[in-house]
NUNU-866972 format. One record per residue: residue in three letters; x, y, z of N, C-alpha, C in turn. Coordinates in steps of 0.001 Angstrom, whole numbers, plus 500000, padded with zeros to 6 digits. Layout:
N
ALAXYZXYZXYZ ...
END
This chain:
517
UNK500826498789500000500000500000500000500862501263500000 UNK501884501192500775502702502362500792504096502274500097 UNK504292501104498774505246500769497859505199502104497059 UNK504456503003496680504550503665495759505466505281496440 UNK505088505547497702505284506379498689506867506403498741 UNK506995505441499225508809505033499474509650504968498138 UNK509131504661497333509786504633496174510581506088495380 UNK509240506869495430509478508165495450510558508736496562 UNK510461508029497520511370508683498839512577508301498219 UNK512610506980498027514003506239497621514482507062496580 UNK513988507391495594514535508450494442515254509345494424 UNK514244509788495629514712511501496100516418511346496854 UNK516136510127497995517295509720498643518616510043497759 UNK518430509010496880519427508680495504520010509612495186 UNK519143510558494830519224511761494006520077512614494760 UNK519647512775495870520448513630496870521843513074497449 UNK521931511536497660523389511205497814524074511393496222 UNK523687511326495384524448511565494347524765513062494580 UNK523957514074494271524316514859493981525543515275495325 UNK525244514913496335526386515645497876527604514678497232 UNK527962513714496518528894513314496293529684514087495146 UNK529316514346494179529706514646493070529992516370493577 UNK529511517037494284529981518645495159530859518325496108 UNK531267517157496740532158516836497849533260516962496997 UNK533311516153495716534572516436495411535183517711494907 UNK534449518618495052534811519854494818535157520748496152 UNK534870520157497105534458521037498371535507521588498959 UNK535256522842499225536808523299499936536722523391501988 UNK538030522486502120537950522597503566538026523799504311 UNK537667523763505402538045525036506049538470524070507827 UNK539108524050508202539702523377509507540107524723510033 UNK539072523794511601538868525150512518540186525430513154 UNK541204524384513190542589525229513547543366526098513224 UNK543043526159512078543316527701511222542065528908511284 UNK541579528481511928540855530158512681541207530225514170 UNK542459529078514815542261529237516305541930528846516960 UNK541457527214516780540669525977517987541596525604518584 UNK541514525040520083542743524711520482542594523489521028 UNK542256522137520872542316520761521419542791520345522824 UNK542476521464523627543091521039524710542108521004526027 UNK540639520548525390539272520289526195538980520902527766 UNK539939522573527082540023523209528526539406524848527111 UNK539861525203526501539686526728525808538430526364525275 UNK537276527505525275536282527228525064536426528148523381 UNK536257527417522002536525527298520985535147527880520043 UNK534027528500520411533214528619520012533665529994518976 UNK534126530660518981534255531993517599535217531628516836 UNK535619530875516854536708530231516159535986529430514828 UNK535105528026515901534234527492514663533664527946514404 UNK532456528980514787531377529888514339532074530676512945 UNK533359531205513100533734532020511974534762531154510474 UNK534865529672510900535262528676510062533797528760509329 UNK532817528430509801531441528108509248531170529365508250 UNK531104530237509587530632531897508706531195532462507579 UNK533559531669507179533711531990506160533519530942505145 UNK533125529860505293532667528882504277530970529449503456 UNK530530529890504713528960530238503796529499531532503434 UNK530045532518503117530424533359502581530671533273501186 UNK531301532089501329532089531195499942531025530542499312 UNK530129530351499542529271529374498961529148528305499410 UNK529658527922500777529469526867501175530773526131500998 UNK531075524685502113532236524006502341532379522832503454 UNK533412522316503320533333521127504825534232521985506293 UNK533545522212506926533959522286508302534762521567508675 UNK536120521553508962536686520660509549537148520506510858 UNK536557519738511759536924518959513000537929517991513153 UNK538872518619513335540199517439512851540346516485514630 UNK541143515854514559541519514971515468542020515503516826 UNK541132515432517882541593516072519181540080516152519649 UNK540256517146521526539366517138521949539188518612521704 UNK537970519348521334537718521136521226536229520835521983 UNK536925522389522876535383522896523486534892523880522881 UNK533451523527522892532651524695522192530796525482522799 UNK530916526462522319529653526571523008528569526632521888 UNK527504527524521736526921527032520905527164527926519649 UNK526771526608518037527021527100517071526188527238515926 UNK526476527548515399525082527871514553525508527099512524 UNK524981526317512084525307526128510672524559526373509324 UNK524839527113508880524271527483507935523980526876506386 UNK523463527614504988523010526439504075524556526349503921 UNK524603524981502892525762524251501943526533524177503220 UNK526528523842503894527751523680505318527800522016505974 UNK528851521399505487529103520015505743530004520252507239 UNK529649520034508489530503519958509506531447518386509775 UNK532349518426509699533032516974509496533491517036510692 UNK533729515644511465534388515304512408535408514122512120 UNK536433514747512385537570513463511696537356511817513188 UNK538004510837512525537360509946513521537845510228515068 UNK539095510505515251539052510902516767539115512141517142 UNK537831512813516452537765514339516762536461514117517835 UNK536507515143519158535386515253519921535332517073520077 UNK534252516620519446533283518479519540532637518560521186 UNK533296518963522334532919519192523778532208520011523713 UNK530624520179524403529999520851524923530481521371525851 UNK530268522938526170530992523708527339530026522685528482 UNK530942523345529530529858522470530735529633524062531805 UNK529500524635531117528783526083531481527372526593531185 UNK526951526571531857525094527063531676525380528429530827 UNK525808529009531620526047530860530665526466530928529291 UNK527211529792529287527504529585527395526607528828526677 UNK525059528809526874524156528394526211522943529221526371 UNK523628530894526454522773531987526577521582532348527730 UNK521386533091527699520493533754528860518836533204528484 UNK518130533120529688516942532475529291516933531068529368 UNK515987530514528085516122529429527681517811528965527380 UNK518020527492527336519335527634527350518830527325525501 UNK519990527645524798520099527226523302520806525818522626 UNK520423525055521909521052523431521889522154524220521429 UNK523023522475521576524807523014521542524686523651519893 UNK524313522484519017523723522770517522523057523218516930 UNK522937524240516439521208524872515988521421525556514418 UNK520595525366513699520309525494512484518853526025511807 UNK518637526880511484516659527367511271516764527787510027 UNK515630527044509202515437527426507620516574527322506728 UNK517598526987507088518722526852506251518455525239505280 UNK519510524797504286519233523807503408520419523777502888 UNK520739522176502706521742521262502093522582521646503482 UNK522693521200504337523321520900505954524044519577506085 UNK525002519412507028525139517897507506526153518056508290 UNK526173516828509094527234516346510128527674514937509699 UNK529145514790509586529306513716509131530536513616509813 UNK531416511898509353532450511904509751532157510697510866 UNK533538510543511321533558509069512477534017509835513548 UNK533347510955514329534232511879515670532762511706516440 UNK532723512457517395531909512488518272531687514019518633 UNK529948513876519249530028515203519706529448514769521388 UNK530118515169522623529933514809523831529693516118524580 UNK528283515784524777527195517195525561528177517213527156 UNK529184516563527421529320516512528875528383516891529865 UNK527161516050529743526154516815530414526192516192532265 UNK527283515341532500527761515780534047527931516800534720 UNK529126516995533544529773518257534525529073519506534393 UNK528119519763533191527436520573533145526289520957534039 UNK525366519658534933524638519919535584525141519490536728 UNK526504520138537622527294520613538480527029521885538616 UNK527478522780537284527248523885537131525796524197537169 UNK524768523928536487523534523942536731523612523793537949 UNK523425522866539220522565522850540563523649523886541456 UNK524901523801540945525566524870541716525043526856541815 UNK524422526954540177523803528456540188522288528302540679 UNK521901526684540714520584527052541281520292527527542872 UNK521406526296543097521455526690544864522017527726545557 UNK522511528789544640523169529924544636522129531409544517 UNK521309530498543360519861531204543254520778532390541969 UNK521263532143541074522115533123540718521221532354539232 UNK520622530662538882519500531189537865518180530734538265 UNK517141530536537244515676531066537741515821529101536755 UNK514545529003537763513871527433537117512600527560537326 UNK511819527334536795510053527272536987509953525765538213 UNK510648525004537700510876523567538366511587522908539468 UNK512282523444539481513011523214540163512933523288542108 UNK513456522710542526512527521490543990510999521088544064 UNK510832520816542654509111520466542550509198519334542384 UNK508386518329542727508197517028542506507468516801541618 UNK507872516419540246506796516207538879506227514745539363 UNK504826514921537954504142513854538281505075512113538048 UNK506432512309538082506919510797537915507802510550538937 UNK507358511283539710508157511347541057509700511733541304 UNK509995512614540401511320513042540415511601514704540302 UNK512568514765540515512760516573541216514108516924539934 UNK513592517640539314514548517754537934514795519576537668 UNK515936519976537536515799521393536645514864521280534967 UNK514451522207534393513142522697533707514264522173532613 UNK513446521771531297514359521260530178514632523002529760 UNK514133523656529935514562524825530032515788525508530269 UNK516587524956530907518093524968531496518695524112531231 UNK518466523025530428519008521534529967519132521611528394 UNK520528521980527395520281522149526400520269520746525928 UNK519354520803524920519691519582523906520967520149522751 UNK521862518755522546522856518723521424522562519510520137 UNK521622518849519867520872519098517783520041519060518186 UNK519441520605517324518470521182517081517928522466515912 UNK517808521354514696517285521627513409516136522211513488 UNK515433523569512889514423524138512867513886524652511258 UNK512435523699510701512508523966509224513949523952508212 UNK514552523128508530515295522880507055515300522008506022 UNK515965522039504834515917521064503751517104520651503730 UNK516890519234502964518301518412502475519196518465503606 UNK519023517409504878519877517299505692520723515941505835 UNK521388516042506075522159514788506281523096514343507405 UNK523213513433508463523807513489509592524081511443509494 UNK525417511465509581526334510036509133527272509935510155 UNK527087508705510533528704507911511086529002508836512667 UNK528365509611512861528814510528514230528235509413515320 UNK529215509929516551528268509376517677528280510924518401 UNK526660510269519386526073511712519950526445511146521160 UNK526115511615522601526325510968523963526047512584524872 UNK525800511972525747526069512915527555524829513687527300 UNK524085513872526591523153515197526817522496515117528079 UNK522065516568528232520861516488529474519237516738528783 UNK519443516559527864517800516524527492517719515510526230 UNK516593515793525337516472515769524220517781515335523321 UNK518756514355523140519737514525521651519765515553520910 UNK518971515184519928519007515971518913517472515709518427 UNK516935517285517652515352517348517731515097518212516776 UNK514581517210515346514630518120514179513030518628514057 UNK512574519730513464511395519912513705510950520636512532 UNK509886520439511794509443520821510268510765520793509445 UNK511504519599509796512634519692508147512103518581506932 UNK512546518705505928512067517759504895513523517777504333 UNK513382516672503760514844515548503059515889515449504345 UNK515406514452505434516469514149506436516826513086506662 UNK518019512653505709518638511482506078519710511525507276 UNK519861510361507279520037509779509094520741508028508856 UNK521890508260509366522598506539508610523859506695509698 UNK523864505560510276525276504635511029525685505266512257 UNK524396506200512638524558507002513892524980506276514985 UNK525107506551515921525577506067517078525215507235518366 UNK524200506982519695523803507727520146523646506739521751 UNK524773507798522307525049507218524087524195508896524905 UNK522312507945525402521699509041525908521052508673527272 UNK522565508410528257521444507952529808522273508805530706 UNK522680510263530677522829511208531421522075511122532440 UNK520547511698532067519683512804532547518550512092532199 UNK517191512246532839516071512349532359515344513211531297 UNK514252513116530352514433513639529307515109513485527862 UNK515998512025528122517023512569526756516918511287525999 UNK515557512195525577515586510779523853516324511054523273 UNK516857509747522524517977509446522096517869510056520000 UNK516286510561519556515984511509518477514970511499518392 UNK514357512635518254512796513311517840512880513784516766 UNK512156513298515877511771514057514689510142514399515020 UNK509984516005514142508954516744514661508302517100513739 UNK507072516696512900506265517355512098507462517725510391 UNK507931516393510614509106516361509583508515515488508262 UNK509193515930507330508732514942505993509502514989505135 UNK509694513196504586510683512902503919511659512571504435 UNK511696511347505693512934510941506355513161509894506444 UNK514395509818506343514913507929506606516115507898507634 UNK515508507094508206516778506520509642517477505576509660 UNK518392504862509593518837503601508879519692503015509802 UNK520225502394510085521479501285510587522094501912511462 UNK520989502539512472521833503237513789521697502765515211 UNK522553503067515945522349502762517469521821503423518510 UNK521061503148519801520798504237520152519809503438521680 UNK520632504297522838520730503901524031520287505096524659 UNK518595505450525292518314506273525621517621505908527230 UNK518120507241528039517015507031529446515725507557529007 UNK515843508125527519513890508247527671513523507506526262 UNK512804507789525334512348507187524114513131507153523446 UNK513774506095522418514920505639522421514463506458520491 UNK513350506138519680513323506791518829511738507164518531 UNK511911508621518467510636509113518809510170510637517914 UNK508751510048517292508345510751516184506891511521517348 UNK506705512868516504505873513736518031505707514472516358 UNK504593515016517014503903516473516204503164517554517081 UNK503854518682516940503630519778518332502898520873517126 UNK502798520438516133501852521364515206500623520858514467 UNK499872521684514815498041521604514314497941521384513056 UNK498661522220512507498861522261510880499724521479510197 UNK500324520454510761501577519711510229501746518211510317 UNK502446517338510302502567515882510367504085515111509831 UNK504467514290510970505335513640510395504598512703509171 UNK505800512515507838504821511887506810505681511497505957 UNK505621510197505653506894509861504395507497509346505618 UNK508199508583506576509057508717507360509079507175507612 UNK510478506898507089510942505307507011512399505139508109 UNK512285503812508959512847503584509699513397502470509133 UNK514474501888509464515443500414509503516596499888510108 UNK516754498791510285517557498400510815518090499062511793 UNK517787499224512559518092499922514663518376499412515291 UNK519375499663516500519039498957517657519053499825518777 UNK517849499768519586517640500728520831517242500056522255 UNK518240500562522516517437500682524320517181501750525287 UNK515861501231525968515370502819526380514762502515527748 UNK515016503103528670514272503557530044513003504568529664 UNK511976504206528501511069504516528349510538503691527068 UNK509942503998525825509870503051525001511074503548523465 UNK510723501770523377511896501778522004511544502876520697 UNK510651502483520503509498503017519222508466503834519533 UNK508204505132519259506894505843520017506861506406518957 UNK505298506790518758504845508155517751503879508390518286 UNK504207509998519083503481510623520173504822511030521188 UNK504353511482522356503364511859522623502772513297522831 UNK503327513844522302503099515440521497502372514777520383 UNK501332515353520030500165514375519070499441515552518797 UNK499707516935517809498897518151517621498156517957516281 UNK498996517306515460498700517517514154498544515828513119 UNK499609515088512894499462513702512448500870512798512629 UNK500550511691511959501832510706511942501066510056510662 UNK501507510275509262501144509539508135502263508985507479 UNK501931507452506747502240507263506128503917507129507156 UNK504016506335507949505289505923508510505680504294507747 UNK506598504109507849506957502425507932508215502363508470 UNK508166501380509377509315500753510271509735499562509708 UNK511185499092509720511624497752509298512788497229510521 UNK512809496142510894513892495333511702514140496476512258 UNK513995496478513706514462497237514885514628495872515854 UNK515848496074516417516352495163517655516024495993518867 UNK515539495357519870515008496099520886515416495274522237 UNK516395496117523207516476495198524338516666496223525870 UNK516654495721526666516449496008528310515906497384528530 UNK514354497542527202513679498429527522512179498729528661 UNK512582499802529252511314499878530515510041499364530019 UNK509376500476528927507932500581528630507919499620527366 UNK507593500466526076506915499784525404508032499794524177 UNK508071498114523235508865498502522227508235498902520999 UNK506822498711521275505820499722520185505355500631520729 UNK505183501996520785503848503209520981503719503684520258 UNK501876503610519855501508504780518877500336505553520028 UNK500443506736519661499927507403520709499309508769520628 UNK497614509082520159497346510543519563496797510705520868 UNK496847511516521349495930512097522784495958513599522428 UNK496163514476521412496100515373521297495059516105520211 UNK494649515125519238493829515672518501494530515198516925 UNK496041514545516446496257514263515834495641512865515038 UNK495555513215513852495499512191512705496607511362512425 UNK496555510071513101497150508965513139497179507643512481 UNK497627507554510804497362506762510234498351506010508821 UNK497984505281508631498795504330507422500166504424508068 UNK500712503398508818501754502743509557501416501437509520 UNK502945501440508943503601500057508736504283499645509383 UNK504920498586510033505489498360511391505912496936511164 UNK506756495971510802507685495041510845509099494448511122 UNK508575493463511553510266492946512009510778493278513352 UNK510280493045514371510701493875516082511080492648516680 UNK512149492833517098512361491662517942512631492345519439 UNK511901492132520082512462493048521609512921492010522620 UNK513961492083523464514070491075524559514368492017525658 UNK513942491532526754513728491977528227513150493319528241 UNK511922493416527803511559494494527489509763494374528391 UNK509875495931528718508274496019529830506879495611529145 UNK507266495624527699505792495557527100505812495363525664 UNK505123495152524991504923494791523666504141496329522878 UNK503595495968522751502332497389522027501876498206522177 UNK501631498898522770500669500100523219500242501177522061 UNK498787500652521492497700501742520426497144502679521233 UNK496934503900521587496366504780522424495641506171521416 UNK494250505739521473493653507291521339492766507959522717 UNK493682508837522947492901509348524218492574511065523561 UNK492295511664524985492231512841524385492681514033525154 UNK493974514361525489494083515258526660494234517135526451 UNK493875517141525035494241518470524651492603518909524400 UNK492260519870525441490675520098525751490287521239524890 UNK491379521868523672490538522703522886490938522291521037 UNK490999520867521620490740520634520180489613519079520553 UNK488995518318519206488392516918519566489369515917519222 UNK489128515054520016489841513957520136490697513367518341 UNK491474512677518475492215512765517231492028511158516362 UNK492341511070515767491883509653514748493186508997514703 UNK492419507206515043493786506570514401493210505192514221 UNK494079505199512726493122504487512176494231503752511113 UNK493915502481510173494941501585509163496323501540509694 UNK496065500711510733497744500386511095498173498707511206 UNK498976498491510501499399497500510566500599497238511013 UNK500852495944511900501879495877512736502120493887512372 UNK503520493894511959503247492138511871504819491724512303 UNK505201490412512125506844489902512870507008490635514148 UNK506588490307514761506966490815516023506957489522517277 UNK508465489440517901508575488912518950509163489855519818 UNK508413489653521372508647490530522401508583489390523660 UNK510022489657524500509704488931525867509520489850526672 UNK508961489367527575508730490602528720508829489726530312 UNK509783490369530895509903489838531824509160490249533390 UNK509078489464534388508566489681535492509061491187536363 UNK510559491369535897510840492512536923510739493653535918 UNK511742494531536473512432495818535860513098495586534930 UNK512909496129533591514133495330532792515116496177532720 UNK514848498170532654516342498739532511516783498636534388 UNK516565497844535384517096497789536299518198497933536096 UNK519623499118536777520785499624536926521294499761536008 UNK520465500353535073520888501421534633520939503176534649 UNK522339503526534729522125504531535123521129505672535105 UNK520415506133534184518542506394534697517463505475534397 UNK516778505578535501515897504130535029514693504516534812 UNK513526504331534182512085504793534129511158504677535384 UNK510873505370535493510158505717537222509054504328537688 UNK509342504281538635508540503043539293507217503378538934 UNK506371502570538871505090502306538882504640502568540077 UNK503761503560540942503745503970542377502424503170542834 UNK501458502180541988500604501317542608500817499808542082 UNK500315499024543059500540497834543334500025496663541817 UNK500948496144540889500429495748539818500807494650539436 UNK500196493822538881501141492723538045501958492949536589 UNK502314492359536025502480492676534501501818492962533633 UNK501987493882532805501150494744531865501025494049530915 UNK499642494016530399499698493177528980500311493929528053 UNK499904493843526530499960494725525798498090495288525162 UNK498113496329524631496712497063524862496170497929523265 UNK495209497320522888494792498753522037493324499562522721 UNK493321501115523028492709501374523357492376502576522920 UNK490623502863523212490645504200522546489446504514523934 UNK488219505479523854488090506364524078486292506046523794 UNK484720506315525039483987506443524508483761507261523366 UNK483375507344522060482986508223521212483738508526519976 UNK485189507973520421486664508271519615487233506722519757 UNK486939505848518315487061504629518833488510504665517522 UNK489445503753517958490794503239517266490070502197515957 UNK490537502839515036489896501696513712490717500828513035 UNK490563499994512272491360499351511377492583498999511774 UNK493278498049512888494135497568513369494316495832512604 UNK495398495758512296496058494124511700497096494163512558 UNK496803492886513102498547492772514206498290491212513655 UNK499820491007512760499907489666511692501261488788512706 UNK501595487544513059502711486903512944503519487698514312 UNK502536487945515699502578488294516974502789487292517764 UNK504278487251518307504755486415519549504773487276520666 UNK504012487159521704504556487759523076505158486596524290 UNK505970486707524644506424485576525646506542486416527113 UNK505648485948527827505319486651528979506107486165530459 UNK507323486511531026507332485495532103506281485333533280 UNK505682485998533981504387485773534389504497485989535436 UNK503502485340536309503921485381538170503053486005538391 UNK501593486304538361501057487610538782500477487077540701 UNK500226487930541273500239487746542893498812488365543144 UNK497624488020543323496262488188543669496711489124545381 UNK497319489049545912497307489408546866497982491374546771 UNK499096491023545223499383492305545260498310493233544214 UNK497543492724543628496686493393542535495248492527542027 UNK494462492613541806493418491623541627492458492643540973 UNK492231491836539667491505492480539397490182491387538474 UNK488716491042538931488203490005538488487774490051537060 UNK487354488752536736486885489413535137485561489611535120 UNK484708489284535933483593489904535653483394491211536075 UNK484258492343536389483973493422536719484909494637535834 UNK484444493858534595485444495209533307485255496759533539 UNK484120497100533653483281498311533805483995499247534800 UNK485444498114535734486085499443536880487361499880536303 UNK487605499045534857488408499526534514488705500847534123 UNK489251501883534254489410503626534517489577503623532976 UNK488796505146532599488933505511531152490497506197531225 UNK490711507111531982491441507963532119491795508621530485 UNK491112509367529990490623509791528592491815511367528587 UNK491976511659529489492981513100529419494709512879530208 UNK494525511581530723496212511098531115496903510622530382 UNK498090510913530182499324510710529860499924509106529124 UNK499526508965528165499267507682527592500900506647527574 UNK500660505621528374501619504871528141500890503654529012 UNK502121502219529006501413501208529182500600500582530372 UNK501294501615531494500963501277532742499739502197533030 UNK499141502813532215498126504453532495497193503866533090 UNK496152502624533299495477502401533536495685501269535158 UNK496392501375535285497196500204536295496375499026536003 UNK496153497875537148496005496551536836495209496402535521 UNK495218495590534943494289495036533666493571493733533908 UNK492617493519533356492247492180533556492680491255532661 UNK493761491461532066494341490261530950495568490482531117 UNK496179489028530753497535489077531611498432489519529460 UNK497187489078528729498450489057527390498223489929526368 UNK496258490823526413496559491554525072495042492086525432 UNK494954493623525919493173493758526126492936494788525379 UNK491698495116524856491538495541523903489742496541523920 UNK489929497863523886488652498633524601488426499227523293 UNK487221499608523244486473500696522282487463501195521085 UNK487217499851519972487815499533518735486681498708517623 UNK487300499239516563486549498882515704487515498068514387 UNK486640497194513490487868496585512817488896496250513253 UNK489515495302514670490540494524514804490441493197514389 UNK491878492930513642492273491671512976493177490932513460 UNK493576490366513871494807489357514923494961487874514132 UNK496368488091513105496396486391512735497556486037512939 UNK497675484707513748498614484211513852499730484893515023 UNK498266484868516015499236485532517425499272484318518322 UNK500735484473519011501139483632520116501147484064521588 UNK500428484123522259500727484634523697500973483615525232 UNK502539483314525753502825482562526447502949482719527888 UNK502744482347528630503135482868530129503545481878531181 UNK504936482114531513505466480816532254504947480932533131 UNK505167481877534132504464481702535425503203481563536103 UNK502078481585536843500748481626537150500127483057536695 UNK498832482750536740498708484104536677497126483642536972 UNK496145484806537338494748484518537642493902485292536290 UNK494295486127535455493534486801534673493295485950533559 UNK492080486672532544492674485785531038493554486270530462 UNK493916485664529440495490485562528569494373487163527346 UNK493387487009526927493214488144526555491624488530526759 UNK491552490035526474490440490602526925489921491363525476 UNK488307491384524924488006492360524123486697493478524516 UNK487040494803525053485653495001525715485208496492524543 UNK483944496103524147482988496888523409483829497215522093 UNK483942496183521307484696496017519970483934495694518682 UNK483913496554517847482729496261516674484042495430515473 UNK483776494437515236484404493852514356485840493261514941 UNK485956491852515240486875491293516053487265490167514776 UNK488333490371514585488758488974513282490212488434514041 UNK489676487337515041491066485916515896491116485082514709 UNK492146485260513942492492483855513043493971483610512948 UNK494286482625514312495022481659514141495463482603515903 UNK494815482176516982495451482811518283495681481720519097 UNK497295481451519254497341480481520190498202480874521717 UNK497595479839522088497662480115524144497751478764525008 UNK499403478279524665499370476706524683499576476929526251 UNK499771477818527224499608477314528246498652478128529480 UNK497615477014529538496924476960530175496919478149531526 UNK496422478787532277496749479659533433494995479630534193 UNK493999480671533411492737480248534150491643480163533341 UNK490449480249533858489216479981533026488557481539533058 UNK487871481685532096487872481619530597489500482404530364 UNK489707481457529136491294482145528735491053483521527712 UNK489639483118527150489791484518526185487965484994527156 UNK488456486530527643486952486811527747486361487730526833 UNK485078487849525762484454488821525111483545490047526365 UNK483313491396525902482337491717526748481834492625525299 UNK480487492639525189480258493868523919481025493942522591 UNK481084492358522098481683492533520862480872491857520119 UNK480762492846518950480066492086517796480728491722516519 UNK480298491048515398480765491087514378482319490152514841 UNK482090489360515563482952488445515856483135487181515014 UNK484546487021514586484571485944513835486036485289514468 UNK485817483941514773486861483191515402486835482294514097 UNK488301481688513899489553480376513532490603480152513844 UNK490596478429514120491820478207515141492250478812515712 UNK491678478531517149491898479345518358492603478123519660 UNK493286477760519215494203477298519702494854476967521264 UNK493613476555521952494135475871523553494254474810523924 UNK495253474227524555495161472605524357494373472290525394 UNK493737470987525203493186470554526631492242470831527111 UNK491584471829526253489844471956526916488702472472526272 UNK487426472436526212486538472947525850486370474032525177 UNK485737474343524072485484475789523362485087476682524343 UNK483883476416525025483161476888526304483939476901527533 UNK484333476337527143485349477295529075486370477825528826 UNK486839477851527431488052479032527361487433480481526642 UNK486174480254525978485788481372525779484556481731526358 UNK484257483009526865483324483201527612483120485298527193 UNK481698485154526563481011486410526460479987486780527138 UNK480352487848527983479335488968528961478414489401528156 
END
């Protein structure tokens, strides 16, 4: 369905690595040691590169050169035709000074607005040192010498953080064209990585991204962007490891192809959301490796009023990971109506999920769960009035280790109705605490299709293995649940237009594993 979409993308791709090749070989260097950088990860180097850059765009553009050493810098700005190179053992240091990321808001180390034909390339690194930086941060706070809106407040995840406000992110692209960012590794930030927002033509290949500083610091956001591809990168985040958001009414990520990844995240692997203003069209994901992630290694997620649709999603393999899926239309943005999501298909997917914590010790971990729960299934859910449509989940393994404890959470199955809408909270997998299904529940949806799902659970558990409550059009063909846990294994409540094949339990009755309220 979306062969024709990508193809065109692929073209454009082509087109554009050709052409940056065939101008590379023309390109004239400019190496910032000949304006005055000094590698000695003590001189703070920022007018030096700023005016390497400033005389290349003068020129028409050129490669920046970051030669081999450590340079500190504060923040810089790149303009069009400007290739910033990092030779392989070059490190671009973030100052670890609050004041050198301007007054106010702080400014990312990187920043770029409306400019076109951009890039970062090269095998060097750029390291936010965001330790030593938020030294300096809590040292001017407790000094009172700067201002935080946040700061000794206890947010709702139970943690006491300075305002991302004072926390620069690395990269931060604003409306540009023809970007390109290769072979770098990112690391240390205190927020956000890097966070491109309304750019179109942004390729993205062999990255490498170390992001468990700080809370806050997905490891990349793309924002109401179109025309992007992410390809064969790494990426180790304490918050959403890769994460597509739309903070505009008028806008939508669209065109936007993912592959071959591997992430881990103290929040989820894969999210689109949860800034949800405007849309997410026309995505497709391919082979993402996913491991010792908190939440979820799928989220799709409109709670804002966004149009959420035609996603493609294959090939996930997640291990030790909190959760499998999470579909969410809620609605928490009260001056717009609730948002649509609708033709998504999701298929190859194996996910284990284990009994404990999975980013346990790592250095930031995703905030405890503060009520008493068992293991989270995985969930599509929507919303009285605002129902989730047209869902295919094809060639679904979940392997559950299990264990659930009646004494720490209980929740019966004949009493669906206490399950909480919570229609304006903060959508992720745990939002609703206990569930009554230990493997896959499923609320106010229309058109769901499920073939050839596996859901296992070693340990005990008292719930059913899955739940469908007030679902117009239910298509189970081929759901198996070879081990046994309780009665009824699948419960219906309010579903019509139900059609079961091979449904797959060993050992007992049609009638006592399925049971409709």
């Amino acid at each position: 369905m979306y062969l024709k979409y990508f193809f065109k993308l692929f073209l454009a791709v082509s087109l554009c690595t050709f052409i940056s090749i065939s101008v590379r070989a023309q390109t004239k260097v400019y190496n910032i040691v000949n304006y005055g950088a000094v590698a000695d990860s003590k001189i703070n180097n920022t007018n030096a590169i700023q005016k390497a850059i400033d005389d290349a765009s003068a020129n028409g553009g050129g490669r920046v050169l970051v030669p081999s050493g450590r340079f500190v810098t504060g923040v810089i700005t790149l303009r069009s035709n400007i290739e910033l190179y990092l030779d392989e053992n070059a490190f671009l240091l973030g100052s670890t000074l609050r004041a050198d990321y301007g007054p106010g808001n702080a400014s990312p180390l990187i920043v770029s607005s409306h400019q076109h034909h951009i890039a970062i390339t090269g095998k060097g690194t750029i390291d936010g040192q965001g330790a030593d930086l938020l030294k300096d941060i809590y040292s001017r706070l407790n000094a009172g010498t700067l201002q935080d809106t946040e700061w000794r407040k206890i947010n709702p995840w139970h943690q006491m953080r300075p305002t991302e406000d004072n926390r620069p992110k690395l990269i931060q692209f604003d409306n540009c064209d023809s970007i390109q960012i290769k072979n770098i590794t990112i690391k240390n930030g205190l927020c956000w990585i890097q966070d491109y927002k309304g750019c179109t033509n942004l390729i993205i290949d062999s990255m490498h991204v170390e992001s468990v500083t700080y809370w806050n610091n997905d490891g990349i956001d793309i924002v109401d962007c179109k025309s992007v591809k992410l390809t064969n990168s790494f990426i180790n985040a304490a918050d959403d490891g890769i994460c597509l958001k739309s903070e505009d009414s008028n806008s939508a990520c669209e065109n936007v192809y993912v592959a071959n990844c591997r992430v881990r995240s103290s929040a989820s692997a894969i999210k689109l959301g949860t800034a949800s203003f405007g849309g997410f069209k026309k995505i497709t994901i391919r082979d993402i490796s996913v491991y010792d992630t908190y939440r979820s290694a799928i989220a799709l997620e409109t709670v804002d009023g966004a149009v959420l649709e035609d996603i493609d999603i294959r090939g996930i393999t997640a291990t030790n990971t909190g959760n499998a899926i999470v579909i969410r239309l809620g609605r928490r943005n009260k001056k717009a109506p609730a948002g649509i999501l609708r033709r998504v298909y999701i298929g190859n997917v194996t996910v284990d999920v284990p009994a404990g914590k999975p980013d346990a010790g790592y250095p930031i971990e995703g905030p405890v769960v503060s009520i008493p729960h068992n293991v989270f299934p995985s969930s599509i859910t929507g919303i009285p009035g605002s129902r989730v449509e047209d869902i295919t989940l094809e060639n679904i393994t979940i392997n559950y280790e299990g264990g659930a404890d009646k004494t720490l959470a209980y929740f019966g199955a004949d009493t669906l109705e206490k399950v909480p809408e919570k229609i304006p909270d903060y959508p992720e997998f745990s939002m609703f605490g206990e569930l009554p299904a230990w493997g896959f529940y499923i609320r106010h949806a229309d058109g769901i299709k499920i073939k050839n799902m596996v859901l296992t659970c070693k340990g005990a558990d008292y719930r059913p293995a899955f739940v469908a409550d007030d679902v117009n059009g239910l298509d189970l063909h081929y759901l198996s649940i070879p081990q046994l846990k309780t009665q009824p294994v699948i419960l219906l409540n309010k579903v019509s237009r139900l059609k079961l094949e091979n449904i797959r339990i060993p050992g007992k009755k049609k009638h006592n594993i399925i049971k409709s309220l």
